[in-house]
LUMBANU-586315 format. One line per field, with one value per atom (N, C-alpha, C): x, y, z; residue in one letter; atom name. Coordinates in steps of 0.05 Angstrom, whole numbers, plus 5000, padded with zeros to 4 digits. Atoms other than C-alpha are relative to their C-alpha. Layout:
# LUMBANU-586315
c1 c(X, ...)
c2 c(Y, ...)
c3 c(Z, ...)
type c(a, ...)
atom c(CA, ...)
This chain:
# LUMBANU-586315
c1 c(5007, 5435, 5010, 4982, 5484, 4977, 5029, 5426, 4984, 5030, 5371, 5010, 4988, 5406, 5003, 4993, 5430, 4975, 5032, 5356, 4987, 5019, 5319, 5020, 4978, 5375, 4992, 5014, 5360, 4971, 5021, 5287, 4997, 5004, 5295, 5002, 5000, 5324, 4993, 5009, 5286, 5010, 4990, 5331, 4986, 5014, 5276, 4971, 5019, 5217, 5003, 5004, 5195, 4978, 5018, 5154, 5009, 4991, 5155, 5007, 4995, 5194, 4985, 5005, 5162, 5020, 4984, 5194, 4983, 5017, 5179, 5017, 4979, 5205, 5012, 4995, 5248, 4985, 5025, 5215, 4990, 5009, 5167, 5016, 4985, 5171, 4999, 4996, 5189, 4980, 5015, 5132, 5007, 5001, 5118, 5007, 4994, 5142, 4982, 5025, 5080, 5007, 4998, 5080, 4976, 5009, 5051, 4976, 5017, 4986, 4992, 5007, 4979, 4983, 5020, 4925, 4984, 5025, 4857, 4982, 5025, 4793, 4993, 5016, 4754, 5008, 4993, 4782, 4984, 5018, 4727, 5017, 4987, 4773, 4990, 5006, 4772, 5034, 4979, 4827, 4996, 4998, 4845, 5021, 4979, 4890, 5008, 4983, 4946, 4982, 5007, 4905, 4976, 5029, 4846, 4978, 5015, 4813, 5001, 5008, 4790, 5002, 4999, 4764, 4989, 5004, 4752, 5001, 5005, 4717, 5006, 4987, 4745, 5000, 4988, 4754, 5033, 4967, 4827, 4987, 5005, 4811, 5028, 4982, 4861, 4995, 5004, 4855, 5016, 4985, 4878, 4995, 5015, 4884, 5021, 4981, 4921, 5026, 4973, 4967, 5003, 4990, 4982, 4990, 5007, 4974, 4989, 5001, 4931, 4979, 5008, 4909, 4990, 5012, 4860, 4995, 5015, 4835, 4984, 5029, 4764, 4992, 5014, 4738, 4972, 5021, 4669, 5010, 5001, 4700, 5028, 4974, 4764, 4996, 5000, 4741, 5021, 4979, 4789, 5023, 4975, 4862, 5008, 4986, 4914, 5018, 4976, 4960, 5025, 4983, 5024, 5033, 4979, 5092, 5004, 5011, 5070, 5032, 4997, 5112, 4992, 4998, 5110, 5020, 4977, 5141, 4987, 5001, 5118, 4964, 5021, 5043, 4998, 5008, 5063, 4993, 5002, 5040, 5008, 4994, 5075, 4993, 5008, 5059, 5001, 5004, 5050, 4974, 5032, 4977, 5005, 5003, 4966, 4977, 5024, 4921, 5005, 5002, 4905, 5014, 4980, 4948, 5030, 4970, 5015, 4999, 4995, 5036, 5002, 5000, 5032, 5007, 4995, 5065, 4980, 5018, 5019, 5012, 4985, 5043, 4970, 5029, 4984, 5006, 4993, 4996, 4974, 5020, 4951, 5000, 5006, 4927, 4980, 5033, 4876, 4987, 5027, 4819, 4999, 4999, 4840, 5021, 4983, 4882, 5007, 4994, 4927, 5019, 4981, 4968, 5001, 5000, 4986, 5009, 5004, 4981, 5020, 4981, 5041, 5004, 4993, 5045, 5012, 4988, 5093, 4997, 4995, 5086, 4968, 5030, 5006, 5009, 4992, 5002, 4965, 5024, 4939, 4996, 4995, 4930, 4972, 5025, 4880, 4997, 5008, 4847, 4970, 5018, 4798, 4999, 5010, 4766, 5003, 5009, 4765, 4969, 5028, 4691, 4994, 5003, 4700, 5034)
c2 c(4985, 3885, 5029, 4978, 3939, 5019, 4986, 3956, 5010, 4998, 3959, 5025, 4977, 4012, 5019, 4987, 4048, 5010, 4978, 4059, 5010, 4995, 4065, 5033, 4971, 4124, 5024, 4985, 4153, 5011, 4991, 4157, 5013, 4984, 4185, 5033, 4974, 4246, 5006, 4990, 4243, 4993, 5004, 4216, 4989, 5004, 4193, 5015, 4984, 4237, 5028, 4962, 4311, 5002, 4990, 4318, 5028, 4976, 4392, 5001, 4993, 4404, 5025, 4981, 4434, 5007, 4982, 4486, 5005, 4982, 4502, 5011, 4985, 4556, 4996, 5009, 4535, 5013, 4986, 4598, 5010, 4986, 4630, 5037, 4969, 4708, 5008, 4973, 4762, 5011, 4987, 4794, 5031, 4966, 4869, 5018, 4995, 4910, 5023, 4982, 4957, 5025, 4979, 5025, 5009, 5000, 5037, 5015, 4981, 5067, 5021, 4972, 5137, 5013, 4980, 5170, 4974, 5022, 5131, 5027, 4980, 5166, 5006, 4990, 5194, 5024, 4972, 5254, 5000, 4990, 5284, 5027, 4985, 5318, 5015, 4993, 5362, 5016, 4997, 5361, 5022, 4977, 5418, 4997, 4993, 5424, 5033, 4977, 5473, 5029, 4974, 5544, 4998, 4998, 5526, 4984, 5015, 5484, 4966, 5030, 5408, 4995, 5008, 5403, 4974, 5030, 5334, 4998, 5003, 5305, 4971, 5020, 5247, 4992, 5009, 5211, 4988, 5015, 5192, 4985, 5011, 5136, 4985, 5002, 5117, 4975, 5018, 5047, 4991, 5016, 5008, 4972, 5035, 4934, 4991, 5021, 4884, 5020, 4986, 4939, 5014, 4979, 4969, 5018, 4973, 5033, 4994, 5001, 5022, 5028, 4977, 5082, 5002, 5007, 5082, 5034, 4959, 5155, 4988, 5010, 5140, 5022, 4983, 5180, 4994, 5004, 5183, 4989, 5000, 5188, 4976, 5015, 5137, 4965, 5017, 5084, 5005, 5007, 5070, 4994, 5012, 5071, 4994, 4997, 5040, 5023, 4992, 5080, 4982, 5022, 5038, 5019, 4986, 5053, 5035, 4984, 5095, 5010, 4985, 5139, 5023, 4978, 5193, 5009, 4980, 5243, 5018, 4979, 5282, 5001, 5005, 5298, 5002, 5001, 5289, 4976, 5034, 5220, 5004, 4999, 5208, 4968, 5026, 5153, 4997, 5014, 5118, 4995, 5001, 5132, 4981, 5012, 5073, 5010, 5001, 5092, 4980, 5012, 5071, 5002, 4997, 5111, 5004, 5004, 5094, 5009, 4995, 5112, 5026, 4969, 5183, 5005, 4992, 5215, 5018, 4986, 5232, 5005, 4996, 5278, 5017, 4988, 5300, 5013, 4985, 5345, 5004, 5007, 5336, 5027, 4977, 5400, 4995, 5007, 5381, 4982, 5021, 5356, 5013, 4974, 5402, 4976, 5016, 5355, 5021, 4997, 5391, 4985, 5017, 5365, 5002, 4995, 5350, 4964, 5024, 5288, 5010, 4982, 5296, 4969, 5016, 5250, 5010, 4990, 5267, 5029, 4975, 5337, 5016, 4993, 5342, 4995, 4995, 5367, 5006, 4999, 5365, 5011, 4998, 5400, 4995, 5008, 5373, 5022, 4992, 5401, 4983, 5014, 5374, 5008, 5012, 5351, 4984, 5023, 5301, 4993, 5008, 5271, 4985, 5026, 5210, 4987)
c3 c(4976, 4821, 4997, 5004, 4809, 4978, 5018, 4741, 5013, 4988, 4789, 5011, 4987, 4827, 4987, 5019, 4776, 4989, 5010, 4744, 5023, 4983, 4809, 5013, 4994, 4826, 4970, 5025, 4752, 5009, 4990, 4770, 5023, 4983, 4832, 4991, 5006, 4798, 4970, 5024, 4737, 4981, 5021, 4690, 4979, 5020, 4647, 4995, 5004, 4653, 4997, 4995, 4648, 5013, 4978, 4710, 4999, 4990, 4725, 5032, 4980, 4788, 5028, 4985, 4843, 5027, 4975, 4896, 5020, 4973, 4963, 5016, 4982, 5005, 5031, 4970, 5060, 5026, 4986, 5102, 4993, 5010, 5098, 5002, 4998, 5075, 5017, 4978, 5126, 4997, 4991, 5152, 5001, 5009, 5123, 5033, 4966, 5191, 4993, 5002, 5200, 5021, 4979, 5237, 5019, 4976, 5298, 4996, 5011, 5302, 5029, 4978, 5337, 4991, 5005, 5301, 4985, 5018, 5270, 4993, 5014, 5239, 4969, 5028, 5179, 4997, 5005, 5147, 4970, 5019, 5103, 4980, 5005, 5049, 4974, 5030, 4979, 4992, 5017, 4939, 4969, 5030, 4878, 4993, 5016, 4830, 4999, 5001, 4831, 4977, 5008, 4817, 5002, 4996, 4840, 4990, 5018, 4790, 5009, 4993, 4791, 5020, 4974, 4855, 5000, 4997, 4878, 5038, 4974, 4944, 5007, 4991, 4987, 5031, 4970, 5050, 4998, 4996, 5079, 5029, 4987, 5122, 5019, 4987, 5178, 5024, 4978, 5219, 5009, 4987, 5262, 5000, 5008, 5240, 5007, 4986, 5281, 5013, 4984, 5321, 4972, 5020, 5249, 4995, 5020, 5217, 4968, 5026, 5154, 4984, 5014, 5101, 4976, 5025, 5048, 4991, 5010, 5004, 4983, 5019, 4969, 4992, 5017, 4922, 4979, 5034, 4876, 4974, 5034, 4818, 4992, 5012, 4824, 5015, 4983, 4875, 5025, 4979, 4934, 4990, 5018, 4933, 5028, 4979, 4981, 5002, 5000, 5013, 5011, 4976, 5034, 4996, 4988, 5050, 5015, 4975, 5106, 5010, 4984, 5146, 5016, 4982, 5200, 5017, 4983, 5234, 5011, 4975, 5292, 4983, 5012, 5258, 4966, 5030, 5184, 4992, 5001, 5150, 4964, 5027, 5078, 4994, 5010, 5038, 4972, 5031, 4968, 4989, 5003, 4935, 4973, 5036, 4882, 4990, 5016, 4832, 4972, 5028, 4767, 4990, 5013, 4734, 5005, 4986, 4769, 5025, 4972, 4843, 5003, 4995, 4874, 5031, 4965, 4935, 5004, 4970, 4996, 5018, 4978, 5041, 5024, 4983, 5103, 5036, 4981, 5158, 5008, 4976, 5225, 5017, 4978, 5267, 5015, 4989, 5316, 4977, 5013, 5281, 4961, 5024, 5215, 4985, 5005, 5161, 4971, 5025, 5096, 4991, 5004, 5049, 4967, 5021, 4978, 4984, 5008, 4924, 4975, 5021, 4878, 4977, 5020, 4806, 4985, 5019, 4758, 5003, 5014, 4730, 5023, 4987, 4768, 5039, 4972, 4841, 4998, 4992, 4877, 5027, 4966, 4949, 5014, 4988, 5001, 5033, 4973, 5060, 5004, 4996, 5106, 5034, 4970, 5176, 5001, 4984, 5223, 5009, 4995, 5224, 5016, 4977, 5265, 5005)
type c(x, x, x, x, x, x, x, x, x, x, x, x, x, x, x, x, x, x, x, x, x, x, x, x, x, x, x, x, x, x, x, x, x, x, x, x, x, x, x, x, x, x, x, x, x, x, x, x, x, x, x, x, x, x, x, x, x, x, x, x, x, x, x, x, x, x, x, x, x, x, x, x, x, x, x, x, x, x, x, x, x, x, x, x, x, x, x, x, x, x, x, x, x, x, x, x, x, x, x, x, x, x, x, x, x, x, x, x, x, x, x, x, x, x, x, x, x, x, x, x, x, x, x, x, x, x, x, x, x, x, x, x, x, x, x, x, x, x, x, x, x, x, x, x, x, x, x, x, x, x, x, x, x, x, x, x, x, x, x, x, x, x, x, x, x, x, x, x, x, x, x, x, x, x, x, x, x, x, x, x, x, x, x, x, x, x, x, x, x, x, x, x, x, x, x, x, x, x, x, x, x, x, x, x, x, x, x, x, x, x, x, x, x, x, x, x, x, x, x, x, x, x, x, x, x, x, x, x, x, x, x, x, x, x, x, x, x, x, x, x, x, x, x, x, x, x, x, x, x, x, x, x, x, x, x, x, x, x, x, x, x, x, x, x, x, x, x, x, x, x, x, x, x, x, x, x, x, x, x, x, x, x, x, x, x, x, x, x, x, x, x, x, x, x, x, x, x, x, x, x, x, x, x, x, x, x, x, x, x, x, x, x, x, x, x, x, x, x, x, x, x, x, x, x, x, x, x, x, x, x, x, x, x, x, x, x, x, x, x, x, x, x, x, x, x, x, x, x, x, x, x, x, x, x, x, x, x, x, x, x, x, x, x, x, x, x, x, x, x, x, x, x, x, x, x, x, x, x, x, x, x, x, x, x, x, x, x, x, x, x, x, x, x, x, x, x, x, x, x, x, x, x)
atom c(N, CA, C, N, CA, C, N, CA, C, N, CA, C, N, CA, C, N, CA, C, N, CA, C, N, CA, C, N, CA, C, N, CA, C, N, CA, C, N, CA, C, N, CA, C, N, CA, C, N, CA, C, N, CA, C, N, CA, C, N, CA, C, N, CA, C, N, CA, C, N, CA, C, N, CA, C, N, CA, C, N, CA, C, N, CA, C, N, CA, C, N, CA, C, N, CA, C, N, CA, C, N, CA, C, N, CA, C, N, CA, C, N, CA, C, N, CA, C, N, CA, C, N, CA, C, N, CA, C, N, CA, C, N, CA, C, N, CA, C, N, CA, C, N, CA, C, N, CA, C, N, CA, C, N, CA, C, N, CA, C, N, CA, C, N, CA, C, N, CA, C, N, CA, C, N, CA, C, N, CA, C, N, CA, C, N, CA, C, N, CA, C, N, CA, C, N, CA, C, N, CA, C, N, CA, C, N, CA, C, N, CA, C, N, CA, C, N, CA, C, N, CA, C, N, CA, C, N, CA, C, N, CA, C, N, CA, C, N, CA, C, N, CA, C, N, CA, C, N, CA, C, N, CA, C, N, CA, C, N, CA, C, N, CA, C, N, CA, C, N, CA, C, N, CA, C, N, CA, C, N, CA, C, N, CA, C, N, CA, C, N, CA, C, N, CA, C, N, CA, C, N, CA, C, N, CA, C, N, CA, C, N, CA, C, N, CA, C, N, CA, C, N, CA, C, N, CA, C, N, CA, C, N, CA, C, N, CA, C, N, CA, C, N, CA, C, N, CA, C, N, CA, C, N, CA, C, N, CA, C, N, CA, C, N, CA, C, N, CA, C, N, CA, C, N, CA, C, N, CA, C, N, CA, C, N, CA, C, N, CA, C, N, CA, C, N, CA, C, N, CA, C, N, CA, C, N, CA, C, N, CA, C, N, CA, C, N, CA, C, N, CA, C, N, CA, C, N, CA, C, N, CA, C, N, CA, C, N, CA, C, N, CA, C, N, CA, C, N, CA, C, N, CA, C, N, CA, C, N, CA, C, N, CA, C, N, CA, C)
């Protein structure tokens, strides 16, 4: 009797097989904390490089999804990128542009319906201006 126990205790924790163990998370993850949304719309923009050169045309798109603040920048020539790690302050909005080629600070300053600003990667700086379309 004492045997029986002894293996059926083994098998419980595997002592003779290689099942792969599976995990599961006691909770779930913490919920991303999102920032509030005070401004939405279409900002029809064109971005240049520092001296004027390689201009480039774009929307900065600004919604409101589920109470949050979310921020996309689409371009012709790159597709859509997120923006995330969002902040603001008073009418500036900074953020994190992923692209392709690694992450880039977005910084965008709000005047009325008028939007500037600048897209900074490494060593390359890009400045934007624009409108509000919708």
């Amino acid at each position: 009797m004492i045997l029986s126990a002894t293996m059926f205790a083994l098998a419980l924790i595997g002592g003779g097989q290689t099942t792969p163990a599976i995990a599961f998370a006691a909770t779930p993850a913490p919920a991303t904390a999102c920032l509030s949304v005070d401004r939405t719309g279409t900002f029809r923009v064109v971005t240049k490089k520092a001296g004027g050169t390689a201009l480039g045309l774009g929307l900065v798109v600004l919604e409101n999804i589920n109470g949050c603040l979310e921020a996309t920048f689409i371009t012709d020539d790159s597709g859509p990128a997120i923006i995330d790690g969002l902040s603001v302050s008073g009418d500036t909005l900074k953020g994190n542009l992923k692209l392709t080629t690694g992450s880039a600070k977005l910084m965008l300053q709000f005047a009325g319906a008028s939007v500037t600003g600048s897209i900074v990667q490494g060593g390359n700086e890009w400045s934007i201006e624009g409108r509000k379309t919708s």
